[in-house]
C-alpha positions as CSV (number, residue, x, y, z in Angstrom):
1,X,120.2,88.3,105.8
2,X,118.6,85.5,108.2
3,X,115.5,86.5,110.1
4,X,116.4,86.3,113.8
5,X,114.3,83.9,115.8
6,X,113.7,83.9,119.5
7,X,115.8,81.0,121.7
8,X,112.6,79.9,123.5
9,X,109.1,79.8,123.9
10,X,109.0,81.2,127.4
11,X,111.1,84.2,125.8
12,X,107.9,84.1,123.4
13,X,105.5,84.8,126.1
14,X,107.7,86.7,128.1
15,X,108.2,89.0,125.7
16,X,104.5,89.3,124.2
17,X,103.6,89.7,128.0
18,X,106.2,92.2,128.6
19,X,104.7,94.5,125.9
20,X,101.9,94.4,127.4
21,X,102.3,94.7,131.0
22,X,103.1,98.3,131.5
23,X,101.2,101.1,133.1
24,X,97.9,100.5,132.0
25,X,98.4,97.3,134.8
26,X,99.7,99.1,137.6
27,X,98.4,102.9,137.4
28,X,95.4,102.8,135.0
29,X,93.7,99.7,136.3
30,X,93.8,100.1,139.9
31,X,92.3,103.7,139.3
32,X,89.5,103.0,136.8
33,X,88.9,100.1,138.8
34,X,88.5,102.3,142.5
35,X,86.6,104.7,140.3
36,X,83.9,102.2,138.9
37,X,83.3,99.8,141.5
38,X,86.1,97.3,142.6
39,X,85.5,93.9,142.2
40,X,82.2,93.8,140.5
41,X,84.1,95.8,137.8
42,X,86.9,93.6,137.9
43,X,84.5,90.6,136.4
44,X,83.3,93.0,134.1
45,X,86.6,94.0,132.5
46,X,88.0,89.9,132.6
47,X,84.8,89.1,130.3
48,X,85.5,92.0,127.8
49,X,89.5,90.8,128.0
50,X,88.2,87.1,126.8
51,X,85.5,89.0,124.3
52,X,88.4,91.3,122.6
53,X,91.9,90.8,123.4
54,X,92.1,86.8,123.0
55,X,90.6,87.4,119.2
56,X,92.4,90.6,118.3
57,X,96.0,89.3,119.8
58,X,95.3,85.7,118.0
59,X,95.2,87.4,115.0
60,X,98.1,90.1,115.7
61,X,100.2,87.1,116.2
62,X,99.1,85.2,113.3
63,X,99.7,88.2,110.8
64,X,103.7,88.5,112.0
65,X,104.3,84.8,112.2
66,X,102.7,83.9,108.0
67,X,104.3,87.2,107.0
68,X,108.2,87.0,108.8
69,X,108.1,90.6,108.7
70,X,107.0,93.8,110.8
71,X,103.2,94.7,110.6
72,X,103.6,96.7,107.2
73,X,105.9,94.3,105.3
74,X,103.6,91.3,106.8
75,X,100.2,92.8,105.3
76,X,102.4,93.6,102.2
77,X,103.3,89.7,101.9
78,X,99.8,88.3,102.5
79,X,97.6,90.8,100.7
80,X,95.5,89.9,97.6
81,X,97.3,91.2,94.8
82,X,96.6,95.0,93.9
83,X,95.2,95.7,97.5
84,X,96.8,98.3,99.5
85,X,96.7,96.8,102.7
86,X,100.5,97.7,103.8
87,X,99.4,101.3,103.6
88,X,97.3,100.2,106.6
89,X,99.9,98.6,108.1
90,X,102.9,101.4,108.1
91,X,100.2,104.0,109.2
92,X,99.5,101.4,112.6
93,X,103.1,101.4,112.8
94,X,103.2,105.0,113.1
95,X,101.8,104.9,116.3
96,X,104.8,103.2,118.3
97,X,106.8,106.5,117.5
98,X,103.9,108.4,119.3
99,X,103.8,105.9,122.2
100,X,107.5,106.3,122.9
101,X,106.9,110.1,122.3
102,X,105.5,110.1,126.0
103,X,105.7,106.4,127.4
104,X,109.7,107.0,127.8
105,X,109.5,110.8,129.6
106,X,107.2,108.8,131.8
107,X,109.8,106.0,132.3
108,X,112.0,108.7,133.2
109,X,109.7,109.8,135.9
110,X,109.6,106.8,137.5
111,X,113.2,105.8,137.7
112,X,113.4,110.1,139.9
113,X,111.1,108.9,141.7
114,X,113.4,105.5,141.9
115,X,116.2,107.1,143.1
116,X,114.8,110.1,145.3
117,X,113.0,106.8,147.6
118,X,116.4,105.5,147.8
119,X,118.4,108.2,148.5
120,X,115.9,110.3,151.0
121,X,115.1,112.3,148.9
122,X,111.3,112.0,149.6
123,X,111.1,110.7,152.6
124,X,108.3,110.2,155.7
125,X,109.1,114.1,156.9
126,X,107.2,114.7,153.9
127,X,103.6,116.2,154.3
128,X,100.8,115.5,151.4
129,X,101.8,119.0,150.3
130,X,105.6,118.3,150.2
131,X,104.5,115.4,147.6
132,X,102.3,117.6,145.7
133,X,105.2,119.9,145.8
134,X,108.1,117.4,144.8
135,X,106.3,116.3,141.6
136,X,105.4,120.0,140.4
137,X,109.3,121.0,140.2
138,X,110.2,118.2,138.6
139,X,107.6,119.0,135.6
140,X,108.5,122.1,135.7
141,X,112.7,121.3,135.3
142,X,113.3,120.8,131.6
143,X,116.5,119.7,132.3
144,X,115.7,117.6,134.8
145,X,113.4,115.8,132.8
146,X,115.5,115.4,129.5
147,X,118.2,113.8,131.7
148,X,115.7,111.2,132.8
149,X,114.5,110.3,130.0
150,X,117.5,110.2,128.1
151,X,118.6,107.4,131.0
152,X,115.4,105.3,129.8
153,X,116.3,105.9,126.6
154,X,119.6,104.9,126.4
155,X,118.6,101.7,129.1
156,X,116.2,100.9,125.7
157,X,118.6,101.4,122.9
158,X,121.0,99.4,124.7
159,X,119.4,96.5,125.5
160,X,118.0,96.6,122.1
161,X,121.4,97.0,120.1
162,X,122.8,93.9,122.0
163,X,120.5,91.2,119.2
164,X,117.4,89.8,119.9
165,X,118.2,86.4,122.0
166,X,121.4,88.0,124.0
167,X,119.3,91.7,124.8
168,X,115.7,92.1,124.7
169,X,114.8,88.3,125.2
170,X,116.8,87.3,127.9
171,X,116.8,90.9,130.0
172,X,113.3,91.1,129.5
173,X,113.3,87.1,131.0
174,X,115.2,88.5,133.9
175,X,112.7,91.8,134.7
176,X,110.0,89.8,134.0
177,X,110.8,87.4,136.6
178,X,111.8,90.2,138.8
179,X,108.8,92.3,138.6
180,X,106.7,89.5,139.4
181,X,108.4,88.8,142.1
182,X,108.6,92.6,143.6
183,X,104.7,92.9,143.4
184,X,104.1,89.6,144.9
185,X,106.3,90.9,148.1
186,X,104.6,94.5,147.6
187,X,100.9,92.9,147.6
188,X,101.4,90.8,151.0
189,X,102.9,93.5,152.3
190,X,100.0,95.5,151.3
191,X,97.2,92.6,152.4
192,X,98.8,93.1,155.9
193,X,98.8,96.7,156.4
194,X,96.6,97.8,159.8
195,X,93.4,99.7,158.5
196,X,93.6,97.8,154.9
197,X,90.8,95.6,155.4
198,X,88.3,97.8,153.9
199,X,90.3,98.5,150.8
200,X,90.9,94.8,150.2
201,X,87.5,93.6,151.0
202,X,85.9,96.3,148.3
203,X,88.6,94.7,145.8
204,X,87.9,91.3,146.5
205,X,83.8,91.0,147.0
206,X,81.7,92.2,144.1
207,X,79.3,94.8,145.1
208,X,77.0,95.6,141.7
209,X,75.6,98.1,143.2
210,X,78.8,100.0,143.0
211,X,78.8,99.8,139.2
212,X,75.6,102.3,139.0
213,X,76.2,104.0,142.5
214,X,78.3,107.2,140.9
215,X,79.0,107.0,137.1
216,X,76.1,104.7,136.0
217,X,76.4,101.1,134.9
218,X,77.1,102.0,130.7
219,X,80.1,104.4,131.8
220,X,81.5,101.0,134.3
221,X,80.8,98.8,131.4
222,X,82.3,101.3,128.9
223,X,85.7,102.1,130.7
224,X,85.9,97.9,131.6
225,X,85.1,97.6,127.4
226,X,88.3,100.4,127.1
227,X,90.7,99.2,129.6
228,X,89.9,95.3,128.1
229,X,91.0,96.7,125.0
230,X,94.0,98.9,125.9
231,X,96.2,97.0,128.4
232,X,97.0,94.5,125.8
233,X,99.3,97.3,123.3
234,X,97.2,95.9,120.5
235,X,96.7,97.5,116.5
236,X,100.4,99.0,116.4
237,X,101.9,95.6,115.4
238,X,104.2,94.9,118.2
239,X,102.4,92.1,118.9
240,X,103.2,91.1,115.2
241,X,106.8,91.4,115.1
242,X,106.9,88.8,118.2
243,X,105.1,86.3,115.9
244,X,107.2,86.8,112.8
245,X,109.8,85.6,115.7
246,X,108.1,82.6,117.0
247,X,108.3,79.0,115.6
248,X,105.6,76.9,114.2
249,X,105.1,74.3,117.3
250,X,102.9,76.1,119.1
251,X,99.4,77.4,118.2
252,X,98.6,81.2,118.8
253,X,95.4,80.9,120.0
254,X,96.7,79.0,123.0
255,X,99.8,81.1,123.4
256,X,97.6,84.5,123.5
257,X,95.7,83.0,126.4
258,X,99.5,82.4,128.3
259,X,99.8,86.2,127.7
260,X,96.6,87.4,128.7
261,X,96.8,85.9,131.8
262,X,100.0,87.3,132.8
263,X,98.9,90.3,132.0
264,X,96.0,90.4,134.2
265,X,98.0,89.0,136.9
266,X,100.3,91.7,137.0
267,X,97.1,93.8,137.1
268,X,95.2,92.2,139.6
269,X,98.6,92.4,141.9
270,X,98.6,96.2,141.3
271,X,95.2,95.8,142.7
272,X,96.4,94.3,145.9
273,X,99.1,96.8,145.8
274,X,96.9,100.0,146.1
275,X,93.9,99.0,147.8
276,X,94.6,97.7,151.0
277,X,97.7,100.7,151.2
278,X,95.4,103.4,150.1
279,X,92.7,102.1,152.4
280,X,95.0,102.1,155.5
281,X,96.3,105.6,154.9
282,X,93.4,107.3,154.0
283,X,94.1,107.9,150.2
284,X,91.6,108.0,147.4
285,X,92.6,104.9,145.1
286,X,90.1,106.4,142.3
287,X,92.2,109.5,142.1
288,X,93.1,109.5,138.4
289,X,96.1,110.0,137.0
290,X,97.7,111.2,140.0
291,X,97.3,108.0,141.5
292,X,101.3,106.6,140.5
293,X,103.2,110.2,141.2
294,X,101.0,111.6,143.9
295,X,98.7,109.5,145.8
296,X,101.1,107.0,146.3
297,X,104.3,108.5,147.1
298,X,102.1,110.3,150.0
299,X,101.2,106.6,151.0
300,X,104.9,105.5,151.3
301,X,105.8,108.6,153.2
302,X,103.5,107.9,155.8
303,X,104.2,104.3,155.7
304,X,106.8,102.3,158.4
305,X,110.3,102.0,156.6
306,X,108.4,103.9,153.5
307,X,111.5,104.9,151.8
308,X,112.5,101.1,151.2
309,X,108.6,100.2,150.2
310,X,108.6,102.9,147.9
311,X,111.6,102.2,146.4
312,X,110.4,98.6,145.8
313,X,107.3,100.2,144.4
314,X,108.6,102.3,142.0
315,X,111.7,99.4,141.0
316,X,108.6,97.2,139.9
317,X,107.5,100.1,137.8
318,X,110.5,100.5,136.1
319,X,110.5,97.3,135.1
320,X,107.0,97.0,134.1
321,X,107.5,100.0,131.6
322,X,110.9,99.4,130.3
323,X,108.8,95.8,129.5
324,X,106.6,97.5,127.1
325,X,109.6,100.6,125.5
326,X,111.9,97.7,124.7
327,X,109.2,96.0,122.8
328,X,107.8,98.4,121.2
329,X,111.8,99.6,120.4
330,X,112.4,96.5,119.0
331,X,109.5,96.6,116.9
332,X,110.8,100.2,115.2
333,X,114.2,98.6,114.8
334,X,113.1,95.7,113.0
335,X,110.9,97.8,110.6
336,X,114.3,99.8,109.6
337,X,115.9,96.2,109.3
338,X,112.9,95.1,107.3
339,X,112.1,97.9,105.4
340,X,115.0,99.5,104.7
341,X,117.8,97.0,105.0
342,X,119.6,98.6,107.9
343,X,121.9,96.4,110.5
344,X,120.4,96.4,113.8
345,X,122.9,98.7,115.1
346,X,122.7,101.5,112.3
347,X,118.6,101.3,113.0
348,X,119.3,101.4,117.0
349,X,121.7,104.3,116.5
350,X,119.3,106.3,113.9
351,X,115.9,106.0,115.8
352,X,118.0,106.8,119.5
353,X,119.0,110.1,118.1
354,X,115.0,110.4,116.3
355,X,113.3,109.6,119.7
356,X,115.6,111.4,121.8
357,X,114.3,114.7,120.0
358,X,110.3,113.4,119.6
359,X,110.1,113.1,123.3
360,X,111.1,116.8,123.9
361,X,107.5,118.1,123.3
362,X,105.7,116.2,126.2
363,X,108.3,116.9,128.8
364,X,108.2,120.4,127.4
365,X,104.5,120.4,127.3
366,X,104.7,120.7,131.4
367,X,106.8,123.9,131.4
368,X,107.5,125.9,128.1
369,X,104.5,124.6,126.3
370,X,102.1,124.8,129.2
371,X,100.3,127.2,127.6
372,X,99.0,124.9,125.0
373,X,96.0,122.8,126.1
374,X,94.4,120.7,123.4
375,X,91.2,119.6,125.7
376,X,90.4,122.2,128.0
377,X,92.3,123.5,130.8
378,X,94.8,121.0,133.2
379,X,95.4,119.4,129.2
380,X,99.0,119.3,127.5
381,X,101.1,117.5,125.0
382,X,101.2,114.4,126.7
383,X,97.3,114.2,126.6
384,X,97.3,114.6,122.9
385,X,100.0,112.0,122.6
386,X,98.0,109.6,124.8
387,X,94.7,110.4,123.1
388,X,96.3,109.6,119.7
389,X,97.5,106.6,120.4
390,X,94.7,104.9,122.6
391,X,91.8,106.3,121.3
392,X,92.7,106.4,118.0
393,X,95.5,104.0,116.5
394,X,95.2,101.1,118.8
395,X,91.4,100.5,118.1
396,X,91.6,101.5,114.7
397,X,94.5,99.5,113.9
398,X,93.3,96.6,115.8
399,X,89.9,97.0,113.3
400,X,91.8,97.2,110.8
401,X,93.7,93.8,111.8
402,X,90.5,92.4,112.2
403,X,88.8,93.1,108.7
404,X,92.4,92.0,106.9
405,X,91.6,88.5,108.8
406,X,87.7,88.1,108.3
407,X,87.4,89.8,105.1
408,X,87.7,87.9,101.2
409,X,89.3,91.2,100.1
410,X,91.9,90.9,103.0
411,X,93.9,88.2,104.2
412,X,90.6,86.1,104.8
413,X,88.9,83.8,107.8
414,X,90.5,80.4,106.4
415,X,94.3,81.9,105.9
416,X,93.9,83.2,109.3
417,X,92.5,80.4,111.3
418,X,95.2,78.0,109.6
419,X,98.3,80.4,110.5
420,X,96.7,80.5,114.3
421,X,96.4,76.6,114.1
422,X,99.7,75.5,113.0
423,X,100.9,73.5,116.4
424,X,100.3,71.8,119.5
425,X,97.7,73.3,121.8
426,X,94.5,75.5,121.8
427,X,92.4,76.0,118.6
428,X,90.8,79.1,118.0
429,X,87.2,78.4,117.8
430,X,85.9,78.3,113.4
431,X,82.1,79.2,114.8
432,X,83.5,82.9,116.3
433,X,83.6,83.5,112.3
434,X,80.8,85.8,112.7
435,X,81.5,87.1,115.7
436,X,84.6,88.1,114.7
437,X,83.4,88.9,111.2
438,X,80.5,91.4,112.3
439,X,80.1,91.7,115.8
440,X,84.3,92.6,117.0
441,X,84.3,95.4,114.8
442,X,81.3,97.3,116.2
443,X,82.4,96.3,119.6
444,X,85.6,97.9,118.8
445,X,84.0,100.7,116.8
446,X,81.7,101.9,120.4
447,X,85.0,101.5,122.3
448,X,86.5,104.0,120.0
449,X,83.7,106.4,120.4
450,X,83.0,106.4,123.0
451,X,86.8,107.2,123.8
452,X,87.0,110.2,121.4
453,X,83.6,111.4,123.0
454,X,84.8,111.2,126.5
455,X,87.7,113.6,125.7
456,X,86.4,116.1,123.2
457,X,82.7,116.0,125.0
C-alpha cells in the first residue's frame, strides 16, 4: 500500500499548527499568564518557546519524515541494530489514547456551551451564580455529557475516515483559517470594550516586578519553562506522523519556526481576548481552570449582545480543539494502518468504538466517580488523565526524542541534522550540538519535576 502524502505545504503547517493550537493557547495561557505577571511573563515564555520547542519539534519532524512511519515504526526503521528504541516509541504513543481520554469530553463541553449561547440558553439574565450553576449540572448529567462527546467524537472520526488530503488536510485548512479569523474579530472587539484599558495595558507593558510580586520569580520562570513546553503537543509523535507526510523540499528547521509562530499567535490573540473583557467586567483573568467555563461565560452574560459574542467565543474554541483531536486521531489511525496493516476505515471504525468507551471515566469522574480524588480534594479523573499526559509522557517522550537524535547509541547528531536539512530554507544550527546534547535534557528533566512536584507536593 502507498504511503499517503499531504497535497501542500500550507496543509503541512496547517496541520502541524493545528495540533498544536488547542486549549493550552486559549484557556491555559491567558490564565498562567494573568496569574504570573502579564507581559513581562509573556517575554519569558517566547524565550523558553525558542530554547525548547523549535529543537524538540525540529527533531519530532525529522524522526517521521527519515522513518515514513508513525513514531514507533519510525524509531523501529532508524535504530542501530539490536537497540530497542521502538519500545520507546509505542509507549509515547500511548499517550495520545490518554489525551483523547479527556481532550474530547472537553470538546464536548465546549460545543454545550456552543449551542446554549446560540439558543438562549445562557443568556445576560444570568447572575455569576446562574453560571456557576449552569456548568455544575452539566458535570453532573452523565448523559448529557456522553452525548456531547460522542458529537466530537463522531465530528473526529469522520473527518478522519474521509483520507488524509480530502478530510483532515483540507477541513483542518478551512477551521484553521476560520479560527484565525474569529479571534482576530473577538480580540478588537475585546481592545474596544469600555473599562478594558487596564486589562490590556498589564498585557501589553512588561512590569518585572510582577514576576516576583505573588508567586516569586522561579515559580514565573518555571510555569513560562512548562507552558513553553506544553502548547506545542510534543513527545507523543503527532508531530512525527506529519513529517512522515511531508516532502523533501523544505527544511524542518525552517518549517518548525512557521508553526511555532502560529501557535503563539493564536495565543497571544487569546490574550487580547481575555484581558481587556475580563478587565472591563471585573473578572479575575488568573482564575485557573475555571477561566473557559466560568469566568468567561459570566463575562458574555453581562456583555452587550453577549449571546452572539459568546457564541463566537466558544465557535473559535471548537475549532481550536477539534484542530488538535483530529490530529492526534489521525496519528492513532495511521499507527493501526502502519502497524497492523488495517485500511483507514477499519482503524477509524475500531479506535471510534475504543475511545468512545475510554472517555467514559473522565466524564464519569464528575458525577459517579466523584468520590475518587487522586490529589487531594476538588481532584478527579480528568486531573489524573491531564497529569499523565503533560507531566509525564510529553516531557519524557520528548527526552526521549531528544537522546535518539544526539546520542551514538540512538539515531545520532549527524543523521538528524541531515534529515532536518534536506531542502530549501532554515538550517538548524550544528553548534546547538551540545546544547541539545547535554543541556535540553536537563532543561526538560526540571520542567518535568518540577511538574510532578507541583501536583503531588
Amino acid at each position: 500500500m502507498e504511503r499517503e502524502r499531504l497535497s501542500s505545504r500550507l496543509g503541512f503547517i496547517l496541520l502541524s499548527a493545528g495540533c498544536a493550537i488547542g486549549l493550552g493557547n486559549v484557556w491555559r495561557f491567558p490564565y498562567i499568564t494573568g496569574r504570573y505577571g502579564g507581559a513581562a511573563f509573556v517575554l519569558i515564555y517566547l524565550i523558553f518557546l525558542v530554547l525548547i520547542g523549535l529543537p524538540v519539534m525540529t527533531m519530532e519532524f525529522a524522526i517521521g519524515r527519515a522513518g515514513r512511519k508513525n513514531i514507533a515504526g519510525a524509531m523501529r526503521v532508524l535504530e542501530p541494530k539490536g537497540s530497542k528504541w521502538h519500545i520507546v516509541g509505542s509507549t509515547t504513543f500511548m499517550g495520545n489514547y490518554i489525551l483523547l481520554m479527556f481532550y474530547t469530553a472537553l470538546t464536548g463541553w465546549l460545543i454545550y456551551y456552543f449551542i446554549s449561547f446560540l439558543t438562549g440558553g445562557l443568556s445576560s439574565s444570568f447572575t455569576t451564580d446562574d453560571v456557576v450553576a449552569f456548568f455544575g449540572a452539566l458535570t453532573a448529567d452523565p448523559v448529557l455529557q456522553i452525548v456531547y462527546m460522542a458529537i466530537a467524537l463522531l465530528l473526529t472520526a469522520g473527518i478522519v475516515i474521509i483520507g488524509l488530503k480530502n478530510g483532515v488536510e483540507k477541513i483542518t485548512k478551512v477551521m484553521m483559517v476560520i479560527l484565525f479569523l474569529l479571534m482576530l474579530i473577538l480580540a478588537i472587539h475585546s481592545c474596544l470594550l469600555p473599562g478594558g484599558h487596564d486589562g490590556l495595558m498589564f498585557y501589553i507593558r512588561p512590569d518585572f516586578d510582577n514576576l516576583v510580586h505573588e508567586y516569586g520569580l522561579s515559580e514565573s520562570i518555571f510555569a513560562a519553562m512548562g507552558q513553553a513546553f506544553f502548547t506545542l503537543s510534543l513527545g507523543i509523535g503527532a508531530m512525527a506522523i506529519f513529517g512522515s507526510y511531508f516532502d523533501n523540499k523544505h527544511t524542518l528547521g525552517g518549517e518548525s519556526i512557521k508553526i511555532i509562530c502560529l501557535d503563539t499567535t493564536v495565543a497571544l490573540l487569546a490574550g487580547f481576548i481575555i484581558f481587556p473583557a475580563c478587565s472591563a467586567f471585573g473578572v479575575e483573568a488568573g482564575s485557573g481552570p475555571s477561566l473557559l467555563f466560568i469566568s468567561l461565560p459570566n463575562v458574555f452574560t453581562r456583555m452587550p449582545a453577549g449571546n452572539i459574542w459568546g457564541a463566537f467565543f466558544f465557535l473559535a474554541m471548537i475549532f481550536a480543539a477539534l484542530s488538535t483531536l483530529i490530529a492526534v486521531f489521525e496519528n492513532i489511525v495511521a499507527y493501526w494502518m502502519d502497524m497492523k496493516g488495517l485500511s483507514r476505515k477499519k482503524a477509524v471504525v475500531i479506535n471510534f468504538i475504543l475511545l468512545f468507551f475510554l472517555c467514559l471515566p473522565c466524564i464519569f469522574g464528575f458525577n459517579i466517580l466523584s468520590g475518587f480524588q487522586p490529589f487531594g480534594e476538588g481532584t478527579g479523573v480528568l486531573d489524573l488523565e491531564d497529569f499523565l499526559v503533560s507531566n509525564l509522557i510529553l516531557p519524557l517522550g520528548s527526552m526521549a526524542f531528544v537522546f535518539f537524535c544526539t546520542q551514538k547509541r540512538g539515531w545520532g547528531w549527524k543523521n538528524f541534522v541531515n534529515e532536518a536539512d534536506i531542502g530549501d530554507g532554515f538550517k538548524f544550527p550544528r553548534w546547538l550540538r551540545v546544547y541539545c546534547t547535554y543541556i535540553l535534557p536537563v532543561i526538560i528533566l526540571i520542567v518535568t519535576i518540577n511538574g510532578i512536584y507541583g501536583v503531588v507536593a
